[in-house]
KOLMARNU-126241 format. One record per atom (N, C-alpha, C, O): x, y, z; residue number from 1. Coordinates in nm, 2 decimals, always signed. Example, Ala and Ser with C-alpha at 12.3 -4.5 7.8 and 13.67 -1.06 7.14 Angstrom:
2
     px     py     pz num
  +1.32  -0.57  +0.78   1
  +1.23  -0.45  +0.78   1
  +1.32  -0.33  +0.78   1
  +1.42  -0.33  +0.85   1
  +1.28  -0.22  +0.71   2
  +1.37  -0.11  +0.71   2
  +1.29  +0.00  +0.79   2
  +1.34  +0.11  +0.80   2
***
This chain:
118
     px     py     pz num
  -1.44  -2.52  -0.83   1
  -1.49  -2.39  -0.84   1
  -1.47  -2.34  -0.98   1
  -1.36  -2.36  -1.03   1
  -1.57  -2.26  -1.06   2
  -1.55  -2.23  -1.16   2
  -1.61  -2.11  -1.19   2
  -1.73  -2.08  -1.18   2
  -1.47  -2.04  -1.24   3
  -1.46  -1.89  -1.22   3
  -1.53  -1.82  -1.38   3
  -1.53  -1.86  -1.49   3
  -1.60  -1.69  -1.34   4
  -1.67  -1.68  -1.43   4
  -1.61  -1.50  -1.48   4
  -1.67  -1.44  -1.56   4
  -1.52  -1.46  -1.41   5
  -1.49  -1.31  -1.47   5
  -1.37  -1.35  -1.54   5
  -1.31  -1.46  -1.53   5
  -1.33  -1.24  -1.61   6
  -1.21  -1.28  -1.68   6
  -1.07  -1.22  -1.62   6
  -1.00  -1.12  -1.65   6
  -1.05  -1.28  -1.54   7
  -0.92  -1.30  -1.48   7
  -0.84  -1.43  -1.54   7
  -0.88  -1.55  -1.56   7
  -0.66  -1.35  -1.57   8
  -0.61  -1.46  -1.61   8
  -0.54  -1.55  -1.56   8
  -0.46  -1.64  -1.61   8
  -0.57  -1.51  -1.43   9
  -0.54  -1.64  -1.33   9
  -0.64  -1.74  -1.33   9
  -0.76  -1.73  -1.35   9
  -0.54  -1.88  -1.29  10
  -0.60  -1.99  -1.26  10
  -0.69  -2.03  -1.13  10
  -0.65  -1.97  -1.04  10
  -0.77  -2.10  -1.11  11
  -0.78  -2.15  -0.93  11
  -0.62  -2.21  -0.91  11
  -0.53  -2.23  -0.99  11
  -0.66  -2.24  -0.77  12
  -0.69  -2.14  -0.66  12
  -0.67  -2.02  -0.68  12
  -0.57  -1.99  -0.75  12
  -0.79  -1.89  -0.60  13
  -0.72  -1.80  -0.63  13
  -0.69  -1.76  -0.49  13
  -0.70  -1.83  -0.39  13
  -0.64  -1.59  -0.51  14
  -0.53  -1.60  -0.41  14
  -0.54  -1.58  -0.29  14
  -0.45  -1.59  -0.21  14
  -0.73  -1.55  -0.27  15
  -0.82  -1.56  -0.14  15
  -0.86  -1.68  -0.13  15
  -0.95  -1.68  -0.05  15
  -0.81  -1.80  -0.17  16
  -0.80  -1.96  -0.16  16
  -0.67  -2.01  -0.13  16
  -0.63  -2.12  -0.09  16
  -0.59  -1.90  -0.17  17
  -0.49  -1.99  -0.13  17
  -0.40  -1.91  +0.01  17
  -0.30  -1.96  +0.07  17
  -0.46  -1.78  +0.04  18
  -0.46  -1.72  +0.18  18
  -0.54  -1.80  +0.26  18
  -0.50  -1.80  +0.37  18
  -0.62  -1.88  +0.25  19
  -0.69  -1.95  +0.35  19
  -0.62  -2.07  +0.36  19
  -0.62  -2.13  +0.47  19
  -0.57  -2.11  +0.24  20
  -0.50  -2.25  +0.30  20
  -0.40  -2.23  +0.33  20
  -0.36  -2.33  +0.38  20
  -0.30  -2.11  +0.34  21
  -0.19  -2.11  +0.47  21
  -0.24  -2.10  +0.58  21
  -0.20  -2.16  +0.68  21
  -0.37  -1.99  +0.57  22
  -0.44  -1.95  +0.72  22
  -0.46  -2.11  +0.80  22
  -0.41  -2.16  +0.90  22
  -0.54  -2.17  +0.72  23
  -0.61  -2.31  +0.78  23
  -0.51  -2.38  +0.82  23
  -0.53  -2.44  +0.92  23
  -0.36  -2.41  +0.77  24
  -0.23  -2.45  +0.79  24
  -0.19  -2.46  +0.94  24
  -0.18  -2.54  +1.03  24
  -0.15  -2.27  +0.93  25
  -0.09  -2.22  +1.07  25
  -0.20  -2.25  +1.16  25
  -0.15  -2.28  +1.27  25
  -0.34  -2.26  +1.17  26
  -0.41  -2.26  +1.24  26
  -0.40  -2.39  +1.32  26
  -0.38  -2.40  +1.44  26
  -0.42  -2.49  +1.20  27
  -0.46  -2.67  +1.23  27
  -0.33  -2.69  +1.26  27
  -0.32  -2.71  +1.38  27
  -0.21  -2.70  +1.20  28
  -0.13  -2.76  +1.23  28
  +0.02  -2.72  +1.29  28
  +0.09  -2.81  +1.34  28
  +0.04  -2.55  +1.29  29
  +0.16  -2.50  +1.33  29
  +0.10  -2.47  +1.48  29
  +0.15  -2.53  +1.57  29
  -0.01  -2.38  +1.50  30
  -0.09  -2.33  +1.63  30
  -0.06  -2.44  +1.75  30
  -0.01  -2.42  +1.86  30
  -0.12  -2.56  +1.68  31
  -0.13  -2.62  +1.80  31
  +0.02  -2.68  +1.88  31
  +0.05  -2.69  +2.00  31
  +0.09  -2.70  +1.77  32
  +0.24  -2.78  +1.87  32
  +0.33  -2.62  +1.88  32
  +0.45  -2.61  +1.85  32
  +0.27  -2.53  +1.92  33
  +0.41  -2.39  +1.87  33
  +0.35  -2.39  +2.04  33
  +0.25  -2.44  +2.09  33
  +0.43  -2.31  +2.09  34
  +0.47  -2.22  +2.25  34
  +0.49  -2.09  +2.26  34
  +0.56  -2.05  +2.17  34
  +0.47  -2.04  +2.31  35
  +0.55  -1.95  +2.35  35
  +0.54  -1.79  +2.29  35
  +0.44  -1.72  +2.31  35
  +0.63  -1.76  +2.23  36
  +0.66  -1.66  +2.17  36
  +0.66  -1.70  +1.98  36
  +0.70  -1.60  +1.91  36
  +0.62  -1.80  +1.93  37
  +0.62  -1.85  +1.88  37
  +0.48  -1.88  +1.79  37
  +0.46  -1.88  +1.67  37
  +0.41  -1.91  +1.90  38
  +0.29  -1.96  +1.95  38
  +0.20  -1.79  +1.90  38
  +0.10  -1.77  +1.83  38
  +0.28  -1.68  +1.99  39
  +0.17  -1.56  +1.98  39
  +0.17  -1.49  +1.86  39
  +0.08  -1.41  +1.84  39
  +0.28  -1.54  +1.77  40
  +0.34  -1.48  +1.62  40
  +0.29  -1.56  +1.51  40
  +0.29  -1.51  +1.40  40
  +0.24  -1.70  +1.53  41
  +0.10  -1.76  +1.50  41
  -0.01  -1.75  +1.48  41
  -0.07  -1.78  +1.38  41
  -0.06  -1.67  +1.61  42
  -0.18  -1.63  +1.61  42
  -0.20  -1.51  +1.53  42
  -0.30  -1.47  +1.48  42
  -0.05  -1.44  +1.55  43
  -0.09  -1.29  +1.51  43
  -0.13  -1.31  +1.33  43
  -0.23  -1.28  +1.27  43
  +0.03  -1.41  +1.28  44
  -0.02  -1.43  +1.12  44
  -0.12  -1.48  +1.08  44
  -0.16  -1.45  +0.96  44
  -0.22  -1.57  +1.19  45
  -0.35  -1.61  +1.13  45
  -0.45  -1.49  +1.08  45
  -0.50  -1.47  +0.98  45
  -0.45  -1.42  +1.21  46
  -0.54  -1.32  +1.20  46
  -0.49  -1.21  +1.10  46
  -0.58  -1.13  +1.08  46
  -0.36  -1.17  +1.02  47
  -0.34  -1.15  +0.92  47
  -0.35  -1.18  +0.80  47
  -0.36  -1.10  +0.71  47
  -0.36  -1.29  +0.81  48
  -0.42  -1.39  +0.70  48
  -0.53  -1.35  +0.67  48
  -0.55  -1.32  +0.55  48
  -0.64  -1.35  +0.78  49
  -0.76  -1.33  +0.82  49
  -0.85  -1.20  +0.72  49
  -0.95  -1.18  +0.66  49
  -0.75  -1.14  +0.74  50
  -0.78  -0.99  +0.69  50
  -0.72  -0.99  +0.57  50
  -0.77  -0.90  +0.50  50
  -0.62  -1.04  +0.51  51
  -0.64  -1.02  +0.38  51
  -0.69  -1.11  +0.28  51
  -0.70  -1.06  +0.17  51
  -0.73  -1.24  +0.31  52
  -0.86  -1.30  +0.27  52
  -0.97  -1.18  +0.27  52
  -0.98  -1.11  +0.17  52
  -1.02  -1.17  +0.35  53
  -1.14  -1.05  +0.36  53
  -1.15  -0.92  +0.29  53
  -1.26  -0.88  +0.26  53
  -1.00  -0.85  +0.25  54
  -1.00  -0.78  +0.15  54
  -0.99  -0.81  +0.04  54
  -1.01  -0.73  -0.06  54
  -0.94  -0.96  +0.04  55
  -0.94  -0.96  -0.12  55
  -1.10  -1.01  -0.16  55
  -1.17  -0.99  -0.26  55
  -1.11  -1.05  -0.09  56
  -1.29  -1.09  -0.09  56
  -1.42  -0.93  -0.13  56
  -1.51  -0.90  -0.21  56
  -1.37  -0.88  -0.04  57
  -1.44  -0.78  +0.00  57
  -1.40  -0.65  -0.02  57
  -1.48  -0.56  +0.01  57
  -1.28  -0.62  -0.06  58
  -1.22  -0.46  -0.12  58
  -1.27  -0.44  -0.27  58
  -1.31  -0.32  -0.29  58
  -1.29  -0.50  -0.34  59
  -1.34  -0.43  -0.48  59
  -1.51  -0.36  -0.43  59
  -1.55  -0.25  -0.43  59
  -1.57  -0.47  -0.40  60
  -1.70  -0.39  -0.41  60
  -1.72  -0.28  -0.32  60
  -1.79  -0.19  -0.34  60
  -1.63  -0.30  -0.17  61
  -1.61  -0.19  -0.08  61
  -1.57  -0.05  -0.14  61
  -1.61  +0.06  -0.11  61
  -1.47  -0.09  -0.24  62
  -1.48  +0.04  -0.30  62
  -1.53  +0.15  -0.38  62
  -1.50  +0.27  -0.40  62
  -1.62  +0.05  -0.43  63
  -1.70  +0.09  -0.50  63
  -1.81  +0.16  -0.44  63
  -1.87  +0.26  -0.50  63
  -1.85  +0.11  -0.29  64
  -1.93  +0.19  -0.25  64
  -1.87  +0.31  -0.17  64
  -1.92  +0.42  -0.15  64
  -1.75  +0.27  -0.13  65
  -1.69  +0.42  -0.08  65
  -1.69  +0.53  -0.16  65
  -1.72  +0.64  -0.12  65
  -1.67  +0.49  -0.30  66
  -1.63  +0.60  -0.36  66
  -1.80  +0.66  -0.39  66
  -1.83  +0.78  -0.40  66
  -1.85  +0.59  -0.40  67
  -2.05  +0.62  -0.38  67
  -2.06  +0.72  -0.28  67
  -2.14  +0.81  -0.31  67
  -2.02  +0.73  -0.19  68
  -2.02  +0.74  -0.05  68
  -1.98  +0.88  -0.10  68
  -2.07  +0.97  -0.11  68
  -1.87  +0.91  -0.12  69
  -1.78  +1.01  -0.10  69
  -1.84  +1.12  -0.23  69
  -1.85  +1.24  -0.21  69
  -1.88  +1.05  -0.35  70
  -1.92  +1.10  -0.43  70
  -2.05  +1.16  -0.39  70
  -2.09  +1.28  -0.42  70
  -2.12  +1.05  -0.31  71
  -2.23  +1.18  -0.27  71
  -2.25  +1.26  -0.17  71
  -2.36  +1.31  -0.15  71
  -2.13  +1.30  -0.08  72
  -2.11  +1.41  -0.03  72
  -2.05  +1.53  -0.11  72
  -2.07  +1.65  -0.07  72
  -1.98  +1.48  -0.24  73
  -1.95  +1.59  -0.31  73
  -1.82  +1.59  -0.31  73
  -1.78  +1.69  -0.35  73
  -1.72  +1.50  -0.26  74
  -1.58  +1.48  -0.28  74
  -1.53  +1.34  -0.34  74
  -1.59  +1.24  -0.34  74
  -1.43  +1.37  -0.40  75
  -1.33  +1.25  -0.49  75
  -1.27  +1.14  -0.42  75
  -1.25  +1.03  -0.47  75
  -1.23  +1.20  -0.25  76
  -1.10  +1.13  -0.18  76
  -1.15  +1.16  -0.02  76
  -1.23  +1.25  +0.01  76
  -1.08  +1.05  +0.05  77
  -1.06  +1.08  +0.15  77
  -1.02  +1.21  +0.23  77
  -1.08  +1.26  +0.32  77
  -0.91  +1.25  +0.18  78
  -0.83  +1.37  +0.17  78
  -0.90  +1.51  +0.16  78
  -0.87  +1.60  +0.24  78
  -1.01  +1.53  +0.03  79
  -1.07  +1.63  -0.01  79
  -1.17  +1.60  +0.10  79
  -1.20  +1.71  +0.16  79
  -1.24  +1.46  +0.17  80
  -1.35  +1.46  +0.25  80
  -1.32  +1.59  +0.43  80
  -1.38  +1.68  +0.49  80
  -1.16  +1.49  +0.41  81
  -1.10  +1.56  +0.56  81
  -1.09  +1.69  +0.52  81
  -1.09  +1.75  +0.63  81
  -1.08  +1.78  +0.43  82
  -1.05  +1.91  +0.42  82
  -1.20  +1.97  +0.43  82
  -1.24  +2.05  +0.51  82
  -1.28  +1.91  +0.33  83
  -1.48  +1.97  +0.32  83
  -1.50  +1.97  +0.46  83
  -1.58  +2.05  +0.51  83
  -1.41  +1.87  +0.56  84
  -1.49  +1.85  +0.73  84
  -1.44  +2.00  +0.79  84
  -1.51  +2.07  +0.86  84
  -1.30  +2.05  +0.76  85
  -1.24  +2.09  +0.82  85
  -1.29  +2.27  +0.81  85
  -1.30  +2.37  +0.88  85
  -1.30  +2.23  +0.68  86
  -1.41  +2.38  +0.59  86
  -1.47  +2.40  +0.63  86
  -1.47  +2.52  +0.66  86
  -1.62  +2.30  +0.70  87
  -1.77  +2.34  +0.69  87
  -1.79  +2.35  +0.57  87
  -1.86  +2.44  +0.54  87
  -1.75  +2.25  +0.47  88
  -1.83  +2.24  +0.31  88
  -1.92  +2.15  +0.31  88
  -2.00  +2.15  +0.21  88
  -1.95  +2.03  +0.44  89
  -2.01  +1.94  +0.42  89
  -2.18  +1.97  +0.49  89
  -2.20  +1.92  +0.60  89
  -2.30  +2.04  +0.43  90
  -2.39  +2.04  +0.46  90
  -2.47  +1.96  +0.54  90
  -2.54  +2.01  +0.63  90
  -2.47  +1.84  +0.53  91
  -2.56  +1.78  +0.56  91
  -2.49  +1.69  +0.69  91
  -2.39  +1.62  +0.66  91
  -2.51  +1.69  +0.79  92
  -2.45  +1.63  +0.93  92
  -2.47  +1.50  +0.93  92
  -2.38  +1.42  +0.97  92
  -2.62  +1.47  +0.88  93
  -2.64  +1.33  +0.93  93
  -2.59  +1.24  +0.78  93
  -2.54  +1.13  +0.80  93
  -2.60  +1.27  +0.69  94
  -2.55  +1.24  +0.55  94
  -2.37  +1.21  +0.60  94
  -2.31  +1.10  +0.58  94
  -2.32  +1.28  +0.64  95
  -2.18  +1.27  +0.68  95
  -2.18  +1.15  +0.81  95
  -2.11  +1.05  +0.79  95
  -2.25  +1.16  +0.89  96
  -2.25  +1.03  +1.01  96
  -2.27  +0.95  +0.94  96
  -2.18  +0.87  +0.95  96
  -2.35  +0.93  +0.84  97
  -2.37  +0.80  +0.84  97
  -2.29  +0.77  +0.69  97
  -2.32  +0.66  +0.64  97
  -2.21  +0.84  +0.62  98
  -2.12  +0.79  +0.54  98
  -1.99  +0.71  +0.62  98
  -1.93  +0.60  +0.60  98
  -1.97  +0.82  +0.74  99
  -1.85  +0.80  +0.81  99
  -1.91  +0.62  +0.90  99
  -1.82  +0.53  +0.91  99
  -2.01  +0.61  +0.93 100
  -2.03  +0.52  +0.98 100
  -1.98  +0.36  +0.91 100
  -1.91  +0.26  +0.94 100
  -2.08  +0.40  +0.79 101
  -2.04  +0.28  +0.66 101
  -1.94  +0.23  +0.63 101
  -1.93  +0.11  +0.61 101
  -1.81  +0.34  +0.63 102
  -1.68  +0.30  +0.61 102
  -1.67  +0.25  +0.75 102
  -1.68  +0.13  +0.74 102
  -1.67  +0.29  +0.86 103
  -1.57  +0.23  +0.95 103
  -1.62  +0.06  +0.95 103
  -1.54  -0.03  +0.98 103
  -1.79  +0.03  +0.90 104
  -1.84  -0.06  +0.94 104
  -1.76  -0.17  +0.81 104
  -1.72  -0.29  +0.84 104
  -1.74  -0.12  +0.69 105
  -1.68  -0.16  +0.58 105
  -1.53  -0.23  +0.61 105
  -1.48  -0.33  +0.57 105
  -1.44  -0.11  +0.73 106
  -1.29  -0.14  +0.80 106
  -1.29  -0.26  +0.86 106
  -1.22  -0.36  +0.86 106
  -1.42  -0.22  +0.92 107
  -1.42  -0.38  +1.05 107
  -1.46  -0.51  +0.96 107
  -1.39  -0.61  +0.98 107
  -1.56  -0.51  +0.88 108
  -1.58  -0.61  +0.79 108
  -1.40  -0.69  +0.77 108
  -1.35  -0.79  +0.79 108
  -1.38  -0.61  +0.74 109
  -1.19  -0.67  +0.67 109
  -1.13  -0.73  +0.82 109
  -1.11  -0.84  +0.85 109
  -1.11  -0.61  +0.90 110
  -1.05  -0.59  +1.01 110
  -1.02  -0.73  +1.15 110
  -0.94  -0.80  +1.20 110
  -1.20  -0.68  +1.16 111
  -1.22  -0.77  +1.28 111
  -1.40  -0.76  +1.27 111
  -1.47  -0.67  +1.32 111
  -1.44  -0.84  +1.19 112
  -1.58  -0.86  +1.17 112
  -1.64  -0.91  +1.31 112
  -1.76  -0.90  +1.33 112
  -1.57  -0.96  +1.39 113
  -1.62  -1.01  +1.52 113
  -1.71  -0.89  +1.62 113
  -1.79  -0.90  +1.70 113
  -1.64  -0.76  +1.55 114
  -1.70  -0.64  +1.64 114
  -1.83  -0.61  +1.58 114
  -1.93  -0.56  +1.63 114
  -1.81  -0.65  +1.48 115
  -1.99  -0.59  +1.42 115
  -2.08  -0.73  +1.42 115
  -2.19  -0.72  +1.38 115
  -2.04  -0.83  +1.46 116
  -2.16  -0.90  +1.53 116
  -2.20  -0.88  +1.65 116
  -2.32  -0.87  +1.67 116
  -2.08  -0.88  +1.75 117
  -2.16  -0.79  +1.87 117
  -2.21  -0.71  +1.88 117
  -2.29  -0.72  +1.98 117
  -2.21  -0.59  +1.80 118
  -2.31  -0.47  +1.81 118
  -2.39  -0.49  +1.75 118
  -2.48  -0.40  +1.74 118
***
């Protein structure tokens, strides 16, 4: 793989090398583990899971969040929850479907599994 931004890290990087513990615990700890053992396995894979995904997928996510928020007319999260709580936010359906974006942006990281079902 050959990396073309200037980061001064080398390969692997560190969403390559979250996958090769993930693929690890998965292939080779998952299958001989039991128990209680066994369920703390699974949980770290799908940990893994998710931060592969953000490191994959959080820069540009944020980029459009803050798009998002910018064009309701707020800076933050924070300032968004206070405009809701005001009645500063004009536009209803402008706000559904910012709020929608992010949550769908959460699950992308989260558990992408739910937004193929729907």
């Amino acid at each position: 793989m050959t990396r073309t931004d200037p980061s001064p890290h080398d390969v692997p990087t560190a969403a390559q090398l979250v996958a090769a513990v993930r693929d690890f615990l998965q292939t080779d700890v998952l299958p001989a583990a039991e128990g209680r053992v066994r369920f703390h396995t699974r949980v770290a894979i799908n940990v893994l899971g998710m931060v592969e995904r953000e490191i994959e997928l959080g820069p540009a996510q944020a980029e459009e969040h803050a798009a998002r928020l910018a064009g309701l007319g707020v800076a933050g999260d924070a300032e968004l929850a206070a405009a809701i709580r005001e009645g500063r936010v004009p536009d209803d359906h402008a706000l559904v479907t910012a709020l929608e974006q992010a949550v769908r942006a959460k699950l992308a990281v989260a558990n992408p599994g739910y937004l193929a079902e729907g």
